[in-house]
TORKOL-4160 file (C-alpha; in steps of 0.2 Angstrom, whole numbers, padded with zeros to 4 digits, m for minus):
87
<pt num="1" X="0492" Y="0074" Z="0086"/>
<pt num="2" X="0480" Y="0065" Z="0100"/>
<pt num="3" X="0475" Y="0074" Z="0113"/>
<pt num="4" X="0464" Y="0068" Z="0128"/>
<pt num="5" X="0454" Y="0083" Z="0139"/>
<pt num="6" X="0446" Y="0082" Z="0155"/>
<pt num="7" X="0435" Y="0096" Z="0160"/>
<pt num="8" X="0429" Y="0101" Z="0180"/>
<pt num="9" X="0414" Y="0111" Z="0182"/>
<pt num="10" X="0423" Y="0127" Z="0185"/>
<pt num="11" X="0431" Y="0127" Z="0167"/>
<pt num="12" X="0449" Y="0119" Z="0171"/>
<pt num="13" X="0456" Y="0110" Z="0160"/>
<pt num="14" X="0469" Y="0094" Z="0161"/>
<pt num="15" X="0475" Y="0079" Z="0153"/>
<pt num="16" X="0488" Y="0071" Z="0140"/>
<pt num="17" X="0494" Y="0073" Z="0122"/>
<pt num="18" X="0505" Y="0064" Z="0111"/>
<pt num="19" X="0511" Y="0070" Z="0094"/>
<pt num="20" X="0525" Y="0069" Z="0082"/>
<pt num="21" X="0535" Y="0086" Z="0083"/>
<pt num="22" X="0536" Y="0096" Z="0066"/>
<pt num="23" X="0550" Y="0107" Z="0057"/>
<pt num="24" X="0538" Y="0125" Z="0065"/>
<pt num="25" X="0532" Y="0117" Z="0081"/>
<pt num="26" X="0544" Y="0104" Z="0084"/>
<pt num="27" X="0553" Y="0100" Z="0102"/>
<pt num="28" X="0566" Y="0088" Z="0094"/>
<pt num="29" X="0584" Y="0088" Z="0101"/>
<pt num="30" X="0590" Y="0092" Z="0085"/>
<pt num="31" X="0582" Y="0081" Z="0068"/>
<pt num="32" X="0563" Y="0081" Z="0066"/>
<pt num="33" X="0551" Y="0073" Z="0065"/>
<pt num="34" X="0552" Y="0064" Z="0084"/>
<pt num="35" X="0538" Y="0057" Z="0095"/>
<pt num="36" X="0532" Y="0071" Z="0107"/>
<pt num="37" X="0519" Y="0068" Z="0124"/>
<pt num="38" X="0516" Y="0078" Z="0138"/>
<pt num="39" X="0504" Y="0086" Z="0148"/>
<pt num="40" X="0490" Y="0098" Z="0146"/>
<pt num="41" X="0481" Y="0110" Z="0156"/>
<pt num="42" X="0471" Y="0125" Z="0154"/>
<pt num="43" X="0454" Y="0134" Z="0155"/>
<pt num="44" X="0438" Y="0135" Z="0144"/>
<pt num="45" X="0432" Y="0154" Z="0149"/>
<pt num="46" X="0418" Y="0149" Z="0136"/>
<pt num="47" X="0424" Y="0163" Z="0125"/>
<pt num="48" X="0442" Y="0154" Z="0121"/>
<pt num="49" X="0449" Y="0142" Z="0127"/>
<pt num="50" X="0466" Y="0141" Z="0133"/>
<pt num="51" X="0479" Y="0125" Z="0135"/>
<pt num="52" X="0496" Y="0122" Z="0139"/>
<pt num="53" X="0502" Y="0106" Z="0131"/>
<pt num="54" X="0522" Y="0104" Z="0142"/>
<pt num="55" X="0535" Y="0105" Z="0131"/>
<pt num="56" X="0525" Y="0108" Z="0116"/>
<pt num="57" X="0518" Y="0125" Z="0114"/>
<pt num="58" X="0502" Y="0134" Z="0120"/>
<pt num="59" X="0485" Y="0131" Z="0110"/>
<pt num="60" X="0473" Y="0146" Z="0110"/>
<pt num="61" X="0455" Y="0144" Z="0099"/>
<pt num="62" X="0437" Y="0142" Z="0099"/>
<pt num="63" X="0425" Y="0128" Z="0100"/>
<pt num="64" X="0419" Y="0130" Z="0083"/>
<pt num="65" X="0406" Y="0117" Z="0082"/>
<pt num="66" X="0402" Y="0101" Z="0089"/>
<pt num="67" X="0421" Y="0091" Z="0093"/>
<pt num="68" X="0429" Y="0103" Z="0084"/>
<pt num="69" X="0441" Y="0118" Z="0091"/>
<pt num="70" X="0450" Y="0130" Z="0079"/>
<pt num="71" X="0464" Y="0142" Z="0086"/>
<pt num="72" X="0483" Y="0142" Z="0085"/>
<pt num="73" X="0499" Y="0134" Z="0092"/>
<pt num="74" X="0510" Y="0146" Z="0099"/>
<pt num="75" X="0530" Y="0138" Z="0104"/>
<pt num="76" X="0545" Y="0153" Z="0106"/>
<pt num="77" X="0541" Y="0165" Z="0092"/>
<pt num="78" X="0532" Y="0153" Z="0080"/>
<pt num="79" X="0513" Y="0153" Z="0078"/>
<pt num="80" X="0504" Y="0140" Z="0067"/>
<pt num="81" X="0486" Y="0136" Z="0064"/>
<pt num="82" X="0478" Y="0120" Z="0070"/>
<pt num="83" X="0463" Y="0112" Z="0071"/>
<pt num="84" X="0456" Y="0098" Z="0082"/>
<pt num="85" X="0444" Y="0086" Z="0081"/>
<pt num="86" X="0434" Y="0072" Z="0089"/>
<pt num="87" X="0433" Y="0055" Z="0080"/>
């Protein structure tokens, strides 16, 4: 998964994604895997951060350290763990 963040001064968050979709967190019309891209936005409350990647799921985590947020991704009723990283 890529995705590419943009962050205004109040916190917002916006941008694009692109991904392949999985068996758990997948938005394929019926056989995974597919190629999956949207949208993203959201908010950095500097606690969590919040993101809304269209037609993929809902990421919630922390920065953990430099370039790197830790959290979850959250599609219907499945939940999985994911990291992100810069390169």
């Amino acid at each position: 998964m890529s995705v590419t963040l943009t962050q205004a001064a109040d916190g917002s968050l916006t941008g694009t994604y692109t991904a392949i979709g999985t068996a758990s967190l997948q938005s394929c019309p019926v056989n995974p895997p597919c190629a999956i891209s949207g949208t993203v936005s959201g908010v950095n409350t500097v606690l969590q951060i919040f993101f809304i990647m269209k037609d993929a799921g809902t990421f919630t985590g922390q920065v953990i350290a430099t370039g790197t947020m830790k959290g979850a991704m959250q599609q219907i009723n499945t939940i999985e763990p994911v990291q992100f990283t810069r390169p």
